[in-house]
VOGU-3710 file (C-alpha; in Angstrom, 3 decimals, decimal comma):
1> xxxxxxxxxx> -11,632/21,043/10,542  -8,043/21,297/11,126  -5,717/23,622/9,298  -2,339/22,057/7,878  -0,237/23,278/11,009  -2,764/21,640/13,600  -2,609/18,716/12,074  1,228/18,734/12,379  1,112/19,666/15,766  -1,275/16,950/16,940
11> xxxxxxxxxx> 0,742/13,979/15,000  4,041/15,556/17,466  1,898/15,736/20,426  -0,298/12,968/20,251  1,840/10,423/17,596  0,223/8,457/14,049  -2,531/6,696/15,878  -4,308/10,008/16,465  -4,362/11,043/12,984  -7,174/9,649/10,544
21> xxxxxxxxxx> -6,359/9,106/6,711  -7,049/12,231/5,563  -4,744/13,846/7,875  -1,963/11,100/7,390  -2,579/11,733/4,100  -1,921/15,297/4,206  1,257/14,934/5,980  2,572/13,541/3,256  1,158/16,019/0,698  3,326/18,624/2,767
31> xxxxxxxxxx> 1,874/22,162/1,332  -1,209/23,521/0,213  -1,534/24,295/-3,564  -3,984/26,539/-5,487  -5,351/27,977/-2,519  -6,446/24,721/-1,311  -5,165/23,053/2,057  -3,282/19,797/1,867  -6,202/18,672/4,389  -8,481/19,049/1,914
41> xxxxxxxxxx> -7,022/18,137/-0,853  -6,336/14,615/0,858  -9,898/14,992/2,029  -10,567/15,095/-1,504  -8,186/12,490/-3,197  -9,940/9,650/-1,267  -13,136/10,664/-1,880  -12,435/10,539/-5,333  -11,416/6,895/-4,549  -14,833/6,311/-3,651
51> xxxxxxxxxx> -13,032/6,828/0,383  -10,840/3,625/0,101  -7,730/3,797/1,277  -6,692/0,434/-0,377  -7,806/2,146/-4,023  -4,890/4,649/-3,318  -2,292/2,075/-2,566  -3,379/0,686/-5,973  -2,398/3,830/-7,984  0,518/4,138/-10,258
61> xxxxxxxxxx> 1,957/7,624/-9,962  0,887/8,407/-13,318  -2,754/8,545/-12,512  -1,876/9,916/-8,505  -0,814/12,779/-10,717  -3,846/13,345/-12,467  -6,505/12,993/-9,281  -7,920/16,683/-8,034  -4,724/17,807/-9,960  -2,456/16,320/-7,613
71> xxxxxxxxxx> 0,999/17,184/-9,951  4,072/14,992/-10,401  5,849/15,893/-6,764  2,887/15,400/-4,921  2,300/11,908/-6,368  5,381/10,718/-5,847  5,576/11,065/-2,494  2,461/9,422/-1,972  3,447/6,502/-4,221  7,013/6,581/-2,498
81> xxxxxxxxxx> 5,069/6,443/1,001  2,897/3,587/0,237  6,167/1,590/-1,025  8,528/2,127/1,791  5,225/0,822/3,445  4,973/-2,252/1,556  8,415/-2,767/1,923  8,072/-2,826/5,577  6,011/-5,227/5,705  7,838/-7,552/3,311
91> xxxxxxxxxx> 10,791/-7,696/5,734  8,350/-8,367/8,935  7,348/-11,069/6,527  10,704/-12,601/6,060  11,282/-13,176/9,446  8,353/-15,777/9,964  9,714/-19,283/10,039  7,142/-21,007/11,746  3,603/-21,156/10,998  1,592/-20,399/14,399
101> xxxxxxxxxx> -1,364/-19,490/13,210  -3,606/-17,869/10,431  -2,355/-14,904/10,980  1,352/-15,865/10,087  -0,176/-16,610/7,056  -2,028/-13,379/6,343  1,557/-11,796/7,511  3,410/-13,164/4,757  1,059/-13,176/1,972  -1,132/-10,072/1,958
111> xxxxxxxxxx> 1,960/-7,863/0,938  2,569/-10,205/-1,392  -0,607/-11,315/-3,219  -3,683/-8,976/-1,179  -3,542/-6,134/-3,920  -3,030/-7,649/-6,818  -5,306/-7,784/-9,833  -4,900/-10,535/-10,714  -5,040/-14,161/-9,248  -2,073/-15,980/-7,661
121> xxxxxxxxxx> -1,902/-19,665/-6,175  1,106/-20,122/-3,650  1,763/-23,529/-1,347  3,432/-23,163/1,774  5,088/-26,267/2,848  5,756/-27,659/6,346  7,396/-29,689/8,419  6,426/-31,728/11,161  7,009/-28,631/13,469  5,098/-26,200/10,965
131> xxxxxxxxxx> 8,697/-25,179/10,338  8,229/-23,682/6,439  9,979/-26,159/3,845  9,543/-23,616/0,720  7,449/-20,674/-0,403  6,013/-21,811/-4,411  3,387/-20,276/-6,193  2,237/-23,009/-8,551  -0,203/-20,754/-11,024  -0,965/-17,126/-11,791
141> xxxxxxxxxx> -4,262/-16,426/-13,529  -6,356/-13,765/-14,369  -9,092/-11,308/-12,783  -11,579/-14,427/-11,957  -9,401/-17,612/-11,690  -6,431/-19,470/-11,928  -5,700/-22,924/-12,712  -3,649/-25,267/-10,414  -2,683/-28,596/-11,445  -2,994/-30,493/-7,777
151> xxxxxxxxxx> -0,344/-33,563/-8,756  2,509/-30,686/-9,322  1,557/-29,432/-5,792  1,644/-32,636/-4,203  5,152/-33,481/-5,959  6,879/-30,858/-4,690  5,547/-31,656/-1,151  6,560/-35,231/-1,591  9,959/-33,639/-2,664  10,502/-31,685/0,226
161> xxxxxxxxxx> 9,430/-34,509/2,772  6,780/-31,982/3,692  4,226/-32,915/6,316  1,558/-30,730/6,035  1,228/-27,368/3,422  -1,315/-24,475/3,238  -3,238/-23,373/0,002  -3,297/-19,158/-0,393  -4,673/-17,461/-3,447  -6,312/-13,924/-3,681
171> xxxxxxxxxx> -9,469/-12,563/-4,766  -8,896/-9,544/-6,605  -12,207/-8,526/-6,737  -12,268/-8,789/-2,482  -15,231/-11,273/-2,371  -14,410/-14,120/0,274  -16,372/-16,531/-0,569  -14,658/-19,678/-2,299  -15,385/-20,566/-5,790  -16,364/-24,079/-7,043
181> xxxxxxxxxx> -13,033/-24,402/-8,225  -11,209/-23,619/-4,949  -13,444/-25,563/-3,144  -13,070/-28,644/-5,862  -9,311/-28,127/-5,572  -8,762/-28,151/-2,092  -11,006/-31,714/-1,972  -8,378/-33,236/-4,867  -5,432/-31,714/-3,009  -6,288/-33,065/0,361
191> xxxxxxxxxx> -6,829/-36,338/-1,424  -4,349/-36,991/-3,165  -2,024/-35,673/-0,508  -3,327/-38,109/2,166  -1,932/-41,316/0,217  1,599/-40,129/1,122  0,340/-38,905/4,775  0,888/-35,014/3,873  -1,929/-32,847/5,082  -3,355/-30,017/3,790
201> xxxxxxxxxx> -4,429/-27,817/6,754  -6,195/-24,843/5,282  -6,621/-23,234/1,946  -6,969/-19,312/2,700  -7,737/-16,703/0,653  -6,200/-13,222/1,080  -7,508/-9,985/-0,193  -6,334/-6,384/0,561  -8,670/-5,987/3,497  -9,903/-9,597/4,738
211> xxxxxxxxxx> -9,025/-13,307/5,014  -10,958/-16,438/4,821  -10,449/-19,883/6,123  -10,964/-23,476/5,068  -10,166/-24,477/8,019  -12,048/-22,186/10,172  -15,334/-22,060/8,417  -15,628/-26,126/8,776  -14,694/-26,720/4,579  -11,717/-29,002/5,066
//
């Protein structure tokens, strides 16, 4: 195992890709404490996590403070680091205009939505050159659902002189597969939609980690 100065030495010679979590980790711990390295003690903050990484971004500094007796300065660098990160990606975010592909999608809405605990519908509406229209979430729910009323979703895509729109909720829990309610939803939605020629062409769902498709897996 590296020591603390290795580890700073590799990230200037060889740069962030070379480091793993636990070492990025320890960067940004900064000094040992209690005799411990700040290797280790990262080593042992995530595996008090169970080892995910995304359990740590989902910390509040008050309980960052109380893992392997972390301490108030420690934790809030950590939290700090994490939110400059999240930050980052909201402004990559703001620059999409144009929906390309999925992965504009995922882009935009897994800082958004991916880490929440609790459910979130949004629309994304389009014009004829995937161009977006507006940004709305139409209903915010709790751990296991959220109800959407599909006539206000088709308004405000009637509104906007939309041509197409894309469903995106999360799954908290970070299961992908589609609930009888999303799956009954996106059938009324794409109904409804197609008597004033608006399609809907996916319905994704975002979690911290993963994505899945309508679209892709053949359901719409």
């Amino acid at each position: 195992m590296l020591t603390d100065k290795e580890i700073r030495s590799k990230l200037i010679s060889r740069g962030f890709s070379a480091l793993d979590d636990t070492e990025l980790l320890s960067i940004i711990i900064g000094e040992a404490t209690n005799g411990m390295s700040a290797h280790n003690l990262a080593i042992n903050i995530i595996n008090s996590l169970g080892g995910s990484l995304s359990e740590l971004s989902n910390c509040s500094i008050s309980k960052l403070r109380m893992v392997e007796s972390l301490g108030v300065k420690r934790a809030v660098h950590i939290a700090s680091a994490i939110e400059l990160g999240v930050r980052v990606n909201n402004s990559e975010k703001d620059k999409i205009r144009v929906i390309t592909s999925n992965e504009d999608i995922i882009t935009i809405f897994r800082p958004l939505i991916g880490r929440l605990l609790h459910e979130e519908m949004w629309v994304v509406y389009l014009s004829s050159a995937n161009t977006i229209l507006d940004k709305v979430k139409v209903s915010q729910g709790g751990v296991n659902g959220v109800f959407v009323d599909h006539k206000i979703v088709i308004k405000r895509a009637i509104e906007l002189l939309a041509c197409s729109m894309v469903l995106v909720h999360n799954h908290p829990s970070g299961g992908l597969i589609p609930s009888s309610e999303d799956i009954n939803l996106t059938k009324r939605i794409t109904q409804g939609a197609a008597f004033f020629d608006i399609a809907l062409i996916d319905h994704m769902i975002i979690t911290a980690e993963s994505s899945f498709s309508f679209r892709n897996s053949s359901m719409l």
